[in-house]
N, C-alpha and C positions, 0 to 999 in steps of 0.2 A: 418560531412556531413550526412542528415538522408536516411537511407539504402531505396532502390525504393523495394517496397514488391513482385512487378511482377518481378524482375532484379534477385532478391533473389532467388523467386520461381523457375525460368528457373536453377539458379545457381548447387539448392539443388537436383533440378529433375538430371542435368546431372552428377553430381556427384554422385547420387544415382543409375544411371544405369552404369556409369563407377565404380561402388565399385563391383556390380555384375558381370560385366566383368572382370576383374583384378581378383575376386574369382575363376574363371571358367579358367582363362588362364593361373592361379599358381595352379592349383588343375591336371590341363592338364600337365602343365609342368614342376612340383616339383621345384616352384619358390616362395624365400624367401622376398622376395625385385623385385619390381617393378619400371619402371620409363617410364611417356607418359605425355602428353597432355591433357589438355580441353581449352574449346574456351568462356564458358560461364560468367567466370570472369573479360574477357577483362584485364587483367594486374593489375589487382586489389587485392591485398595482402590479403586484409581482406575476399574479396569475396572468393578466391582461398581457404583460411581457413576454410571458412565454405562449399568449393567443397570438400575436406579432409573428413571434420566432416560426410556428406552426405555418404563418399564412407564407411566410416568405421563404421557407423550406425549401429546396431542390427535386421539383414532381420525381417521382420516382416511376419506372414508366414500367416495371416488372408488376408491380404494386394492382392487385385488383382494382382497387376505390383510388383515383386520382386525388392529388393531397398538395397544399401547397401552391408554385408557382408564383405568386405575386412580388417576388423580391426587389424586380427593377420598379416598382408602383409604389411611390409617396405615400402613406396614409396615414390617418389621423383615428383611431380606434375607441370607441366608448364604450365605458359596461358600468351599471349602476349596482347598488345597494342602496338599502333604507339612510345609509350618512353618507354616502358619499359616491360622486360620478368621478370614478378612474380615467384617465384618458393617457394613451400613449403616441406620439408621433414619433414616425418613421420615413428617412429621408435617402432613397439608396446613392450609392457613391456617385453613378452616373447624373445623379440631378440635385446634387449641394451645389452644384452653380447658380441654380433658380431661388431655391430658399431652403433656411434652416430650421434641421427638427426643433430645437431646442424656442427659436423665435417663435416660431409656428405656435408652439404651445403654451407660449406667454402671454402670446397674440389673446388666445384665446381665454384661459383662465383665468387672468388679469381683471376678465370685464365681471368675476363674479368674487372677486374675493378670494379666487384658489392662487393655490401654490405650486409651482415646479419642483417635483422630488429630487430628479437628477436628469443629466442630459446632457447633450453635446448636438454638436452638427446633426448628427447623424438619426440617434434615439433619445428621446425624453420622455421620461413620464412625470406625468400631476396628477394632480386630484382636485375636485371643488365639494366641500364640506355641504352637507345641508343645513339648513336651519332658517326653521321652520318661523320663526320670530321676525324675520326678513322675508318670509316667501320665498326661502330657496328651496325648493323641492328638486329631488335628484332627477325625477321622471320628466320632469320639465323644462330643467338645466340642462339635461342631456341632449333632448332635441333642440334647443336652444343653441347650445353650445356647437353643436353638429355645422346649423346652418352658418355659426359666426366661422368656423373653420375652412365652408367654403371661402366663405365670403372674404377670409385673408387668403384665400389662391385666388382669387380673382382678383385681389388688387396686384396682386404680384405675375399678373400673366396667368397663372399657370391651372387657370380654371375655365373650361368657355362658358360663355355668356351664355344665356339663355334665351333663342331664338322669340321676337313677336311673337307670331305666331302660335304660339303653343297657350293653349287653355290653363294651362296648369303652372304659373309663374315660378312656384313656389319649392318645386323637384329638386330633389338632392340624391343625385345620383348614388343606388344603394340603400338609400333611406325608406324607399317607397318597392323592395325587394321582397317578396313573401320565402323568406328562408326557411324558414321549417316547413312548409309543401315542396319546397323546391326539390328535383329530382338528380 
């Protein structure tokens, strides 16, 4: 199917300003591995991969609009459609010694019926099907899915716990980010 170049465009912009975010939220919060949302791929695997490619870019520092940076940052990426939550995990070379993209993401779609498209240590992507007969809704798999993705970096280390203290048990870091006001 040939790629729409304005579909792309919008894809690579938001993924470029979500790779700068995610730098700034792991730098604030001594965070090795990431897991959130974008909207711009619509469920689209391939698109979603090159949302990935956009976050972990090389900032370009000539560059008016800062773009990118999150390369050395783990992340696990979800974008829905009416059939189906895409999800890609990303594992940079500095931290396949802690865990794999590829497990990571079986980890996770395992528990709904999805499947792993392709993958290795490094990047993989799935998809979980909706259907609606089962109560799999995509909008609700995805947040689902989200939280299950920390929840395999915290068994593996590479998540911190969630302080007492805090009112709010339930935070996923990036989940709870107001991104389209964000400046």
């Amino acid at each position: 199917m040939p790629v729409d170049e304005k579909k792309l465009k919008k894809v690579i912009k938001e993924g470029g300003k979500r790779g700068v975010e995610i730098e700034g939220a792991a730098t604030m919060g001594g965070l090795e591995f990431f897991c959130t949302k974008v909207d711009e791929p619509e469920g689209d695997v391939d698109l979603l991969i090159q949302s990935v490619e956009a976050m972990n870019a090389e900032v370009d520092e000539n560059e008016e609009e800062r773009k990118g940076g999150s390369g050395d940052i783990g992340k696990m990426i979800f974008s829905t459609s009416d059939e189906r939550v895409a999800i890609v995990a990303y594992v940079p070379e500095s931290k396949k010694d802690k865990i794999d993209a590829k497990a990571w993401l079986e980890a996770v779609v395992s528990q709904y019926e999805g499947k792993v498209l392709s993958g290795d240590n490094k990047l993989a992507s799935g998809e979980i099907r909706a259907n609606p007969d089962k109560g799999i809704f995509t909008l609700k798999v995805r947040d689902e899915a989200l939280t299950k993705g920390v929840e395999y970096l915290r068994s593996k280390g590479c998540f911190p716990e969630a302080s007492n203290d805090d009112s709010d048990d339930d935070v996923v870091f990036g989940d709870d980010f107001d991104f389209d006001n964000a400046e």
